[in-house]
C-alpha positions in Angstrom: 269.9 186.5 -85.5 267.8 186.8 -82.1 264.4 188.1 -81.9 263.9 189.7 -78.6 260.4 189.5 -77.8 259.6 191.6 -74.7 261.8 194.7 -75.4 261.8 197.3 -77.9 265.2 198.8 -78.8 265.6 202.2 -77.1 263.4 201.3 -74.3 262.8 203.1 -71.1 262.3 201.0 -67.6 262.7 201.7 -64.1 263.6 198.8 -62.6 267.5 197.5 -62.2 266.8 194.1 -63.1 265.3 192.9 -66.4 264.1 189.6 -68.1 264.9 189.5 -71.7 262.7 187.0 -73.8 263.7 185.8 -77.1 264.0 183.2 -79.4 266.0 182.4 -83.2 264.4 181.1 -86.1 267.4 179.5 -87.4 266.7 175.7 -88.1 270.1 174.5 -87.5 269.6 174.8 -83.8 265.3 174.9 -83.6 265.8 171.5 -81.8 268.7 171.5 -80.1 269.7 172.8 -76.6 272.5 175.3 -76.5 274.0 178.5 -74.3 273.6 182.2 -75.5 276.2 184.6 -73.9 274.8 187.8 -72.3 276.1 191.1 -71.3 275.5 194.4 -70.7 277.1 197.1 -71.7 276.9 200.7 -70.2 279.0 204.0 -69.7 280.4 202.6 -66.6 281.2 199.2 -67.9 282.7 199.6 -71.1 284.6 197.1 -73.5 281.8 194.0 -72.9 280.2 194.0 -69.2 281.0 190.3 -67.7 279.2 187.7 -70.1 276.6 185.3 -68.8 275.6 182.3 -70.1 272.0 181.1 -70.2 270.2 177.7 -71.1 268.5 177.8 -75.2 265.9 175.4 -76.2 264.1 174.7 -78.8 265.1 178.2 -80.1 263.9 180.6 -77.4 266.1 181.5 -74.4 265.4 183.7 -71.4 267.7 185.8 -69.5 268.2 187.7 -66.2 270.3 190.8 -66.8 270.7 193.6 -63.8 271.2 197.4 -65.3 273.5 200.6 -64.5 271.4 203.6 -64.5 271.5 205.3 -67.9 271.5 203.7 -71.3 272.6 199.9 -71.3 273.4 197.7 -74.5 272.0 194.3 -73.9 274.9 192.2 -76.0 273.3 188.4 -76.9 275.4 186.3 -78.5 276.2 182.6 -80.2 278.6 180.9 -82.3 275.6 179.4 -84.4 272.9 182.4 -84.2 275.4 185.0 -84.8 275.2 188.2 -82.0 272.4 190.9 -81.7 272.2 194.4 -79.9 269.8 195.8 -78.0 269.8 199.3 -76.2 267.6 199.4 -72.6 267.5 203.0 -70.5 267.5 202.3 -67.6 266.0 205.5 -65.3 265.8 205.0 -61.6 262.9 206.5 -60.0 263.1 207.7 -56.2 260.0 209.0 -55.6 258.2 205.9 -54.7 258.4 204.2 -51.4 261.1 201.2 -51.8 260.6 197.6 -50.7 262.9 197.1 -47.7 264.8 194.1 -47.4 265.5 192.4 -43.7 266.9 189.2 -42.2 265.6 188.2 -38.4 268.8 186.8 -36.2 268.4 185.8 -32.8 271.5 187.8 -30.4 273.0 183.9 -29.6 273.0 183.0 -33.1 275.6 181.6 -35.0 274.8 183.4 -37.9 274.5 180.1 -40.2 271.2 178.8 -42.1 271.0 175.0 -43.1 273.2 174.1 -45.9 274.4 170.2 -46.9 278.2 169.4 -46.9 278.4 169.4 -50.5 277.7 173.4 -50.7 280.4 174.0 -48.2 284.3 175.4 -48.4 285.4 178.9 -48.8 284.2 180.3 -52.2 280.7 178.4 -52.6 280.1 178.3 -49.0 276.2 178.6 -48.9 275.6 178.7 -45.0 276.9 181.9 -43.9 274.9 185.4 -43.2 277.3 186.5 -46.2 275.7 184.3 -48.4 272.6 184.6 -47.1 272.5 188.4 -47.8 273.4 187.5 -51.2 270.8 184.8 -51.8 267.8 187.4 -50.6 269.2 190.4 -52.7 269.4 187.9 -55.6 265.8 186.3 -55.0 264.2 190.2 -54.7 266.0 191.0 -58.0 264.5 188.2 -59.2 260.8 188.9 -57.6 261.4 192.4 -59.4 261.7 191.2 -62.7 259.6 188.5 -62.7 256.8 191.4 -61.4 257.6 193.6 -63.8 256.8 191.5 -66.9 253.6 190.4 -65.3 252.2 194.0 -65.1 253.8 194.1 -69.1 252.1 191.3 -70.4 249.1 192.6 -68.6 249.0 196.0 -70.6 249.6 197.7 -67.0 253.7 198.8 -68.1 256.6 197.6 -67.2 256.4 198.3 -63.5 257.2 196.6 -60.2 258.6 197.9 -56.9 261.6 199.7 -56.2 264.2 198.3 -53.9 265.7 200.2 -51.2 269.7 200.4 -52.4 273.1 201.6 -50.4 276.7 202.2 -51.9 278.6 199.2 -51.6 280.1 196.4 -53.3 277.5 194.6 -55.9 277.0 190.6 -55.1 274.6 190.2 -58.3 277.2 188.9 -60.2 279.8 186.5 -60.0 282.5 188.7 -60.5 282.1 190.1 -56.6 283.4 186.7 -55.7 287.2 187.1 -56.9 287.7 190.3 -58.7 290.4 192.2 -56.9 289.2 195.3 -58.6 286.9 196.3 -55.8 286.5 199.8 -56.9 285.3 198.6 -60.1 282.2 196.9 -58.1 281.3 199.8 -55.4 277.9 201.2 -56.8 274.4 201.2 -55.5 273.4 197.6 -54.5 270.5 196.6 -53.0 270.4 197.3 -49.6 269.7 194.5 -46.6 269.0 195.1 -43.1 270.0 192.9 -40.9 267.3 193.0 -37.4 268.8 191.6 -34.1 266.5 190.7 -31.7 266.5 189.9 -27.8 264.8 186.4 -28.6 267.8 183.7 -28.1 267.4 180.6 -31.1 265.8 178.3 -28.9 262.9 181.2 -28.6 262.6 181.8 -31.9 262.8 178.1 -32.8 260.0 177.3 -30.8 257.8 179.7 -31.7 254.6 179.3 -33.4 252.7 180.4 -36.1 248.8 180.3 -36.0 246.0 182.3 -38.3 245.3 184.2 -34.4 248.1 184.5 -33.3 251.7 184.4 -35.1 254.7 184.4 -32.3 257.3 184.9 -35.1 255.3 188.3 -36.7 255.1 190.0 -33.5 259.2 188.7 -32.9 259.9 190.2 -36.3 257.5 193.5 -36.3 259.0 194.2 -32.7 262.4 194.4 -34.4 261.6 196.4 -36.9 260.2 199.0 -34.4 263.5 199.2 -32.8 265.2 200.2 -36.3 263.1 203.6 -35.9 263.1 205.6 -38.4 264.9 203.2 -41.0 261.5 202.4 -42.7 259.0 205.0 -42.5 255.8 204.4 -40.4 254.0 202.6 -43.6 257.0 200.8 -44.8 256.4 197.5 -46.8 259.7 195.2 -45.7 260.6 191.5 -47.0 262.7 189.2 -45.5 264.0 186.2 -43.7 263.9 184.5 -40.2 267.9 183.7 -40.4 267.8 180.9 -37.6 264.7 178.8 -38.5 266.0 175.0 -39.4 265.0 171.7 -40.4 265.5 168.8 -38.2 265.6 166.1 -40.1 266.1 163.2 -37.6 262.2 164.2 -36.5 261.4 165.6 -40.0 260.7 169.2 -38.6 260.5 172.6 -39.3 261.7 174.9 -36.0 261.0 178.4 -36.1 258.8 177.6 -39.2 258.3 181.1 -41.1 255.6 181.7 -43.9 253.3 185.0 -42.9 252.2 188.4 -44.3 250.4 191.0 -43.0 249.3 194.5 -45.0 248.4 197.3 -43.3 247.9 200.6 -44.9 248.1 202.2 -41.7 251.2 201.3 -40.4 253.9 198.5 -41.2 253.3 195.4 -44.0 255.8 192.7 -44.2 256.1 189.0 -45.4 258.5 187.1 -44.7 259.4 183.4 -44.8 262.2 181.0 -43.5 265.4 179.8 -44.1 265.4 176.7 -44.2 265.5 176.4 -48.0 267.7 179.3 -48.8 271.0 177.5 -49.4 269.3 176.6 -52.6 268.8 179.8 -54.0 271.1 181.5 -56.1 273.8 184.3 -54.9 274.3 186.1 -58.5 272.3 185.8 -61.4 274.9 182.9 -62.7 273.6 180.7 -60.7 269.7 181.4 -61.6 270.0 178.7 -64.2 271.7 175.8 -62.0 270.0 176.1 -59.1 266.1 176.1 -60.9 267.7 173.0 -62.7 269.1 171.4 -60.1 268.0 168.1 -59.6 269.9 166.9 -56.6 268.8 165.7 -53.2 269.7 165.8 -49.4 268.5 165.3 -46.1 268.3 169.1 -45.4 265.6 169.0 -48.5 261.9 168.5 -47.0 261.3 168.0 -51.5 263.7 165.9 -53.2 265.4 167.9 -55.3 267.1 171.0 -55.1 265.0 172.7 -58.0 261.9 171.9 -56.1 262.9 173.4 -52.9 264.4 176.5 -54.7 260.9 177.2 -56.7 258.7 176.1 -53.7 260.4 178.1 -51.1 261.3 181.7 -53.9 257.5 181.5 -54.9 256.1 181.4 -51.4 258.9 184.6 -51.0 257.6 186.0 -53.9 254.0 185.3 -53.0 254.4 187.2 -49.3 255.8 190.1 -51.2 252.3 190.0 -52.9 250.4 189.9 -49.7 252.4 192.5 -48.0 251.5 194.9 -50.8 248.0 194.0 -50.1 246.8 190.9 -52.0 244.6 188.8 -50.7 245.7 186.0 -48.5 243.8 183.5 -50.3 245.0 184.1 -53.5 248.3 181.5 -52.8 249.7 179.3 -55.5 251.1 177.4 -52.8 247.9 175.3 -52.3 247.2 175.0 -56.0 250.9 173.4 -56.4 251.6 176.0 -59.3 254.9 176.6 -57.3 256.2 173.8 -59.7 255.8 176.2 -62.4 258.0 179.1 -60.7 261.4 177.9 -62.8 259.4 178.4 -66.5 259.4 182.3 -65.6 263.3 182.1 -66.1 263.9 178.9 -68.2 263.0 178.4 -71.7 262.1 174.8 -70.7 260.5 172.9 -67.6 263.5 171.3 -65.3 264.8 168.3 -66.6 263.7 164.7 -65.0 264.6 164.2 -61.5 263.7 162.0 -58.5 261.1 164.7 -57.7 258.4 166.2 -58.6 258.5 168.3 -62.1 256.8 170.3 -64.8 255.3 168.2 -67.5 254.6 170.9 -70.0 255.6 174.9 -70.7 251.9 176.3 -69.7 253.0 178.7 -66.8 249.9 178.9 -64.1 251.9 181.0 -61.7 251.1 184.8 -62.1 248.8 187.0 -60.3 245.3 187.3 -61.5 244.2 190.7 -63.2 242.4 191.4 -60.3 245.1 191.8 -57.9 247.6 192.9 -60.7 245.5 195.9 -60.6 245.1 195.8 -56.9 248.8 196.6 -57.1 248.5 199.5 -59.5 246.6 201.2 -56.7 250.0 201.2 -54.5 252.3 204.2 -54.9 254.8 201.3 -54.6 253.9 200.8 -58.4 253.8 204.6 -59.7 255.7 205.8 -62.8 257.0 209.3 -63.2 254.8 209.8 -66.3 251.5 208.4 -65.2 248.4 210.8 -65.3 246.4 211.0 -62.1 243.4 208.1 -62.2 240.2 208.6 -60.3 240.1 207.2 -57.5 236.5 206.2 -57.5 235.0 202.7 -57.6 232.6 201.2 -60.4 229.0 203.2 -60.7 226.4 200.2 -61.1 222.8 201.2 -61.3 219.8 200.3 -63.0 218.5 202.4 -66.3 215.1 202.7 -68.3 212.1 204.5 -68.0 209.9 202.0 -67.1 212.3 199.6 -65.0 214.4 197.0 -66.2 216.0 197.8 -69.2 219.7 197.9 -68.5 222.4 197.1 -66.0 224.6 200.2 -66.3 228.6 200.0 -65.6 230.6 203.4 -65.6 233.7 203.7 -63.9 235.5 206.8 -64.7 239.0 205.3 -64.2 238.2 202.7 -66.8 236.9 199.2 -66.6 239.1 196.7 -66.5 236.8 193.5 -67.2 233.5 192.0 -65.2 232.5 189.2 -64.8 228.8 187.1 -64.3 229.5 184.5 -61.6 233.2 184.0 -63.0 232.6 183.8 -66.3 233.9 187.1 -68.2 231.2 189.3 -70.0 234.1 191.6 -71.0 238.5 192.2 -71.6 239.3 195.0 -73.0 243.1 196.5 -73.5 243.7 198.4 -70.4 245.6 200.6 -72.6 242.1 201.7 -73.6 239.6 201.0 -71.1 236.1 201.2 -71.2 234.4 204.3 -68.7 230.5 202.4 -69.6 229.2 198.9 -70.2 225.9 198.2 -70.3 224.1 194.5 -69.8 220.4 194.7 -71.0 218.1 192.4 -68.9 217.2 190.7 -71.7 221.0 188.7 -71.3 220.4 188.8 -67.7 216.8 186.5 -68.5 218.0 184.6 -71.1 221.0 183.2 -69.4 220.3 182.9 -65.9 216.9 182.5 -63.7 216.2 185.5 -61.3 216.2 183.6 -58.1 219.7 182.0 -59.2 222.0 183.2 -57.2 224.4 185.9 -59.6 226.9 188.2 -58.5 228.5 190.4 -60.8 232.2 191.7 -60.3 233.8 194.3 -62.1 237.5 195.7 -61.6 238.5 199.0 -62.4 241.8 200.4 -63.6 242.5 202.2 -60.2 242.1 199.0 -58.1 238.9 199.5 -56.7 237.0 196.6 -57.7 233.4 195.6 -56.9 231.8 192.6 -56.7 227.8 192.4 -56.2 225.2 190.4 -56.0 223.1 191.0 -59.5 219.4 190.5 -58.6 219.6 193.1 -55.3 221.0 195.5 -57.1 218.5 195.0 -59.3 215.5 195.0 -56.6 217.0 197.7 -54.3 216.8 199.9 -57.6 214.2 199.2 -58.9 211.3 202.1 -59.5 208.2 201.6 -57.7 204.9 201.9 -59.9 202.7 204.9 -58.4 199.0 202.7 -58.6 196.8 204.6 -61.1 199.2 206.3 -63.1 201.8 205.9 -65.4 204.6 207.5 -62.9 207.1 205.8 -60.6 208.9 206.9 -57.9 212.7 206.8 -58.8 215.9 205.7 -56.3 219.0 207.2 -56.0 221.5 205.3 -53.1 224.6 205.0 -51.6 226.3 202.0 -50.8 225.3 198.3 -52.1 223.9 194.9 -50.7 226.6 193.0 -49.8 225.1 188.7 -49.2 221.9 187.4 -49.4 220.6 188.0 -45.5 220.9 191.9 -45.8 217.8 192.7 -44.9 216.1 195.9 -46.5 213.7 198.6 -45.2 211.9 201.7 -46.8 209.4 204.5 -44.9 207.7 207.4 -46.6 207.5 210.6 -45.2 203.7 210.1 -44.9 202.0 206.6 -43.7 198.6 205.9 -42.5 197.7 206.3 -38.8 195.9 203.6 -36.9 192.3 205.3 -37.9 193.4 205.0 -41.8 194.2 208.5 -41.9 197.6 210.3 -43.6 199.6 211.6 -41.5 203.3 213.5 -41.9 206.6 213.2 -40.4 207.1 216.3 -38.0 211.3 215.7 -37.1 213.8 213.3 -38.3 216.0 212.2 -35.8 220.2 210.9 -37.2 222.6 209.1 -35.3 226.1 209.8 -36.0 228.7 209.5 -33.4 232.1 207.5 -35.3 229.8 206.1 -38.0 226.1 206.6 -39.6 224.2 204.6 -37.5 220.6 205.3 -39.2 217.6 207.6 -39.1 214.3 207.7 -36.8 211.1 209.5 -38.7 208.8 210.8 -36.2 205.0 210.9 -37.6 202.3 213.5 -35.9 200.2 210.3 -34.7 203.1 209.7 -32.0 205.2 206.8 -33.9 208.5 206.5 -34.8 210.1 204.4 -37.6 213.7 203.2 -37.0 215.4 203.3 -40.5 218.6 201.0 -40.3 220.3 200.3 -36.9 220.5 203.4 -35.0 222.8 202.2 -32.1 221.9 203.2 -28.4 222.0 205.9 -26.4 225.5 206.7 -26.8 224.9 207.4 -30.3 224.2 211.5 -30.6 221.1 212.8 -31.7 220.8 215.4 -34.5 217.3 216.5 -35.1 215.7 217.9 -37.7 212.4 219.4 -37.6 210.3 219.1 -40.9 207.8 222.5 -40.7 204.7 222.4 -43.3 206.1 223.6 -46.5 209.2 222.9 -46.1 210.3 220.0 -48.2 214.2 217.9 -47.8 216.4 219.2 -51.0 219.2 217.0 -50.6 220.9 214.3 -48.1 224.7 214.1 -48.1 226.7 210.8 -46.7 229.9 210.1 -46.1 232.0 207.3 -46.0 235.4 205.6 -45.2 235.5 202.6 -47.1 232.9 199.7 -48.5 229.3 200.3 -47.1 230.9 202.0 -44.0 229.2 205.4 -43.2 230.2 207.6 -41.2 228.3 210.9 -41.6 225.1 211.9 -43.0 223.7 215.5 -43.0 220.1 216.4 -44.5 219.6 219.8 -46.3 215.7 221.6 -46.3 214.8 224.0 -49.1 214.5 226.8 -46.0 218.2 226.4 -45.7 218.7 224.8 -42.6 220.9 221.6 -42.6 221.7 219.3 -40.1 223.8 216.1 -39.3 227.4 215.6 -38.9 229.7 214.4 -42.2 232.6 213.5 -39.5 235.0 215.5 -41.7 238.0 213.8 -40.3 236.9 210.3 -41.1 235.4 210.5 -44.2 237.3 210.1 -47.6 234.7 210.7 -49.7 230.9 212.0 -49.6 227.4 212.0 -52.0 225.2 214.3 -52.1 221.8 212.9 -52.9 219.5 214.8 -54.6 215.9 215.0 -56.7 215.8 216.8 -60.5 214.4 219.8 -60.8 210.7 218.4 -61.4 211.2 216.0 -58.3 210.8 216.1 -54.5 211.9 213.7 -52.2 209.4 211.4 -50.5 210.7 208.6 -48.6 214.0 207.0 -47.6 214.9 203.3 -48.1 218.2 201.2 -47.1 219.8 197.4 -46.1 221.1 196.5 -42.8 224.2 193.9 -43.2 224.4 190.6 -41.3 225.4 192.7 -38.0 222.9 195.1 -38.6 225.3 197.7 -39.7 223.7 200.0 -43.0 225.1 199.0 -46.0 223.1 201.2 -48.6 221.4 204.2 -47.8 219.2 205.9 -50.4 216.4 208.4 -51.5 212.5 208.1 -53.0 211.9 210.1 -55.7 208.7 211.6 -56.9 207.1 213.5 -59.3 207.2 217.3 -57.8 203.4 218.9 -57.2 201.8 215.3 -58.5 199.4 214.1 -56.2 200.2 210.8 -54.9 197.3 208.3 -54.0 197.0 206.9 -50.8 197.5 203.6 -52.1 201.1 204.2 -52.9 201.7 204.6 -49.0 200.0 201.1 -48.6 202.3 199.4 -50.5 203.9 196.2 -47.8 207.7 197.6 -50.0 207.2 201.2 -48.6 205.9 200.7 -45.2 207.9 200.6 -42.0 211.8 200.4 -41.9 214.1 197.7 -39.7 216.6 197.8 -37.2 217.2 197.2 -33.8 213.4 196.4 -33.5 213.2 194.5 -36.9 209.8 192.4 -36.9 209.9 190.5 -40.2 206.2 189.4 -39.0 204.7 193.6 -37.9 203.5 195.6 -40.6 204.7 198.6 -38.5 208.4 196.8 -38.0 211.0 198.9 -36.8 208.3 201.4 -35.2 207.8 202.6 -31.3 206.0 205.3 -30.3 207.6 208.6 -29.6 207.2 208.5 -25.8 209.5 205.4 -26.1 212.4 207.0 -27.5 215.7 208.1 -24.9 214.8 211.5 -24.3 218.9 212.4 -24.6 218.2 214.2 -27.9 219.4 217.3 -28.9 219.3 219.3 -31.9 222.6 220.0 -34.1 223.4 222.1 -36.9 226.4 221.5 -39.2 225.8 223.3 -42.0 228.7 224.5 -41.8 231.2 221.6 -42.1 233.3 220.6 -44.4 232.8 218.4 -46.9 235.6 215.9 -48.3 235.3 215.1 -52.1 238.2 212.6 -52.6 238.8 209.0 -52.2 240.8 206.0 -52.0 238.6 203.8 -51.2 236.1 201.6 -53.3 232.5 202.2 -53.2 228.9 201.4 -55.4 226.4 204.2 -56.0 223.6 203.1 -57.6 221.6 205.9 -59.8 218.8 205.9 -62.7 220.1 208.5 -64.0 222.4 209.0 -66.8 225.9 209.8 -66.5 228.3 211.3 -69.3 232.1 211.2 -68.0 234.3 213.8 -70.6 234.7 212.6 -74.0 235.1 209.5 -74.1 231.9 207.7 -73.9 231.1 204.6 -75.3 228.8 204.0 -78.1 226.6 200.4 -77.6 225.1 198.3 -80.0 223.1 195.2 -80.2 225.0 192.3 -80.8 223.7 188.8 -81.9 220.0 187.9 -81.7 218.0 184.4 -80.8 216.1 182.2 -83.5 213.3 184.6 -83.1 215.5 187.7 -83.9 215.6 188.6 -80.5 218.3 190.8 -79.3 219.6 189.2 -76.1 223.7 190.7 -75.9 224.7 194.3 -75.4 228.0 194.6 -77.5 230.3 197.4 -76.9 232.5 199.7 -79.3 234.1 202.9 -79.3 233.2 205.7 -81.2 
């Protein structure tokens, strides 16, 4: 009997193709290599769907089977392992956006890619657009599958992305090839456009590719403009460049084709060449030969067939990843892990050639869980029953009364894992994710030295992942020890440092004057025109104190004055995506507010705010490398207390940065009133609107407590030093 690993009997997926893992315990054949017949059966394909046979070894096999919508029985049989059953339901689902298929031909071609003589004549011809149609369809199946189980083994479902299909006759199997019965093989297939462009093949053979500036994406974007209306304005399409070749009298690649380009805005593609393609398979018979095909020719730039097959569907595969939005540097292509791309549908590495092989079963090429995730994000990947995730990145922030106790971590969609410069400091199931993780200091002392750099990264179930660096979070959060007492003032802040030159500022909403007197800020002046460019605080002795980079004069003004008695209740930001503000509006207890939240642009906002026993005092921030704010936040104090003078002398709380940043003035950032472009004028906006979701990532730090529903985690301590010192903050659930 088979054990089939990966599928439970009675299974739903969405997906049309499916890769069925499995494997017999029966001795007899434990060592031996053999072929297990596979079919699927369904209501339209009845009496034994067209049986395929696929490689065993070792006991475990691995097959490629495509579905009919509706319930399928997966047949897998062998003389010697006897014949096992296994029922798939298969449901399409057409509400996501599909991945559109496309092939590039120049209007002189000759509609033929590169092909050796020996895969030539009338039925295994190899070299036509025909069969190059074929080849892509079959490699996107393929991609499909493959994609699907990744996300499965990663505890995300069995999802991948849905290809676009059309009524016509279906070239997945062999059977398209001579069956005269062509009624019996009209159904939905997947659907491939074919793009004809004004570039002749000379054009398109000499053009270039270069990190600035890619000829062949603008050739093949250009075309897809002209299909209006095919592909939506934020289609995602994969595809070929039909008339690239290899010359191999001056070993060359002409009209070489490897790029991506995501762009949530407006079209993504990737797309490579097709130089290599006469190696791929045309139906899923030929998966098998062709990733064990060890073969050579001069049209090969690798010398074997199997090699240029994995190399060249992996780096397909790989620009349908970056199209969808994952990082271009993620590429398996430099790491040579493309060897590994036949183990995903072989039970054993390809056998000894004259090229270059797999030595052992260990498969290195999947995504990461980081962009995994990063692909859960896309609507691409949505399932009909999914529940609606938050679309909020991690919360990191600092907790303890008296400073540094903890390192909070609470993401409401879950938390996926984080990690301490690479190393992981937590997995859990993301069946169940965590919402809170806490890292006490004590870990953070005992294991690394606080002016090592550490950056801590943490990704979240919704794809919104966060990566910062651990001792300015730290500082930028820290309370600040009112001199005399046994208060602090608290921070609560938007945003988060992003390297190690940010460069941060603070300002009170009192300093000392040049006689060593106190004197108050009279009018607070914002600068918001298509961002937050930062706040100027206006004291009574005539200076002003620039808090972040507040642009020039084309910036607008929106003043607010601050009478006696009248204290700031709240400040609102808003933003667009990572440390990019683009509104902020401040709120006084006599119910005036003003600022602009840039309603339009903003996807989310924070309102930032004191407890009831608090007041806020002071204002504090970081400027990024080009002087941009990355973190915006409030001071904190005790409400009625009376705050010492020393607290305002403090070199942490005195003067901000900016355009006139001075590391060297102890007034930095500060001109005097007269100074200031007299284009200012006052704004109210109280009544705008304010946006409260998001899609895009973002860090607020806060010292206080948050509770997120139900399902909050319960912490304890977790193995102790030689002292019985508790260094490691274990996790549980309740």
């Amino acid at each position: 009997m088979f054990t089939i690993e990966n599928i439970k009997d009675g299974e739903i997926v969405h997906q049309m193709s499916l890769l069925i893992k499995g494997f017999s315990d029966n001795c007899v054949i434990a060592h031996t290599n053999i072929l297990v017949s596979v079919s699927a059966e369904s209501e339209r394909e009845t009496g034994g769907g067209r049986k395929q046979e696929w490689p065993m070894s070792r006991g475990c096999f691995k097959a490629l089977v495509i579905l009919n919508p509706g319930k399928n029985d997966i047949i897998i049989s062998n003389l010697s392992v006897g014949l096992t059953t296994i029922s798939v339901n298969y449901l399409p689902v057409a509400q996501t956006p599909p991945l559109h298929l496309a092939i590039l031909v120049a209007h002189d071609s000759a509609e033929k890619i590169d092909f050796p003589p020996c895969k030539a004549g009338s039925i295994a011809d190899h070299g036509t657009l025909g069969a190059a149609i074929k080849k892509l369809r079959m490699a996107a199946a393929m991609c499909q599958a493959l994609l699907a189980e990744e996300m499965h083994a990663a505890g995300l479902g069995r999802r991948s992305f849905r290809l676009e299909l059309e009524d016509g006759i279906d070239t997945l199997r062999s059977e398209s090839m001579y069956d005269t019965r062509r009624s019996a093989l009209y159904r939905s297939t997947i659907k491939v456009h074919v793009l004809r462009t004004d570039k002749t093949v000379a054009e398109i053979r000499r053009a270039e590719g270069t990190p600035g500036h890619n000829e062949l994406l603008e050739i093949f974007t250009k075309a897809l403009e002209t299909e209006e209306g095919l592909f939506g304005p934020k289609g995602v399409v994969a595809g070929l460049v039909l008339d690239s070749s290899y010359d191999a009298s001056k070993d060359i690649l002409s009209g070489h084709a490897s790029f991506a380009k995501h762009d949530p805005s407006s079209m993504s593609v990737g797309v490579i060449g097709s130089q290599l393609v006469y190696t791929w398979p045309r139906f899923s018979e030929e998966v098998a030969n062709c990733l064990s095909d060890i073969t050579g020719n001069e049209f090969n730039v690798r010398t074997t067939n199997w090699a240029s097959c994995a190399m060249s569907q992996g780096s397909f595969f790989e620009k349908i990843g970056h199209a969808f939005g994952i990082p271009l540097e993620a590429t398996f292509m430099k790491l040579g892990h493309w060897q590994d791309w036949p183990k995903h549908f072989l039970p054993h590495p390809p056998t000894k050639g004259e090229g270059l092989l797999t030595t052992d079963d260990n498969v290195k090429w999947e995504w990461s869980l980081e962009d995994k995730l990063r692909l859960l994000g896309e609507p691409h990947f949505a399932h009909p029953m999914d529940e609606e995730r938050d679309s909020h990145a991690p919360t990191i922030y600092v907790r303890g009364q008296a400073g540094f106790d903890q390192l909070a971590i609470e993401c409401r969609a879950g938390i996926a894992a984080a990690y301490l410069n690479g190393i992981a400091i937590h997995r859990m199931p993301t069946s169940k994710p965590l919402r809170q993780l806490v890292i006490s200091f004590m870990t953070l002392k005992y294991d690394y030295e606080q002016q090592e750099a550490l950056r801590l990264k943490v990704l979240s179930m919704n794809g919104k992942h966060v990566d910062l660096p651990v001792w300015k979070v730290v500082s930028s959060q820290a309370p600040v020890r009112i001199p005399g007492t046994e208060m602090y003032l608290r921070r609560v802040n938007a945003g988060h440092p992003m390297t190690k030159s940010d460069r941060s500022w603070a300002a009170m909403l009192k300093k000392r004057d040049d006689q060593g007197q106190m004197v108050r800020a009279h009018k607070i002046d914002m600068r918001v025109d298509s961002r937050f460019r930062g706040v100027g605080i206006y004291y009574d002795d005539g200076i002003k104190v620039d808090c972040g980079k507040r642009g020039g004069r084309d910036a607008p003004a929106r003043v607010i004055t601050l009478p006696k008695k009248v204290r700031i209740c709240s400040v609102e930001v808003a933003y667009s995506e990572p440390t990019r503000f683009v509104g902020m509006q401040i709120h006084l207890s006599n119910g005036q507010a003003i600022g602009a939240l840039n309603e339009g642009a903003s996807k989310v906002t924070l309102e930032m705010k004191p407890n009831a026993n608090e007041e806020i005092v002071g204002f504090y921030g970081m400027n990024g490398p080009d002087g941009e704010c990355c973190q915006f936040g409030i001071l904190k104090a005790p409400k009625d207390a009376p705050l010492p003078d020393s607290l305002y002398d403090k070199a942490e709380l005195q003067g901000g940065s900016g355009s006139y940043y001075d590391p060297d003035n102890d007034r930095r950032g500060s001109v005097t009133e007269e100074e200031e472009p007299s284009d200012v004028d006052e704004a109210d906006t109280s009544d705008d609107e304010v946006a409260r979701q998001s899609d895009v990532p973002m860090s607020w730090g806060c010292d206080d407590e948050y509770e997120y529903g139900n399902e909050e985690a319960e912490f304890y301590w977790d193995d102790e030093d030689d002292d019985g010192n508790r260094y490691y903050y274990e996790y549980g659930y309740e």
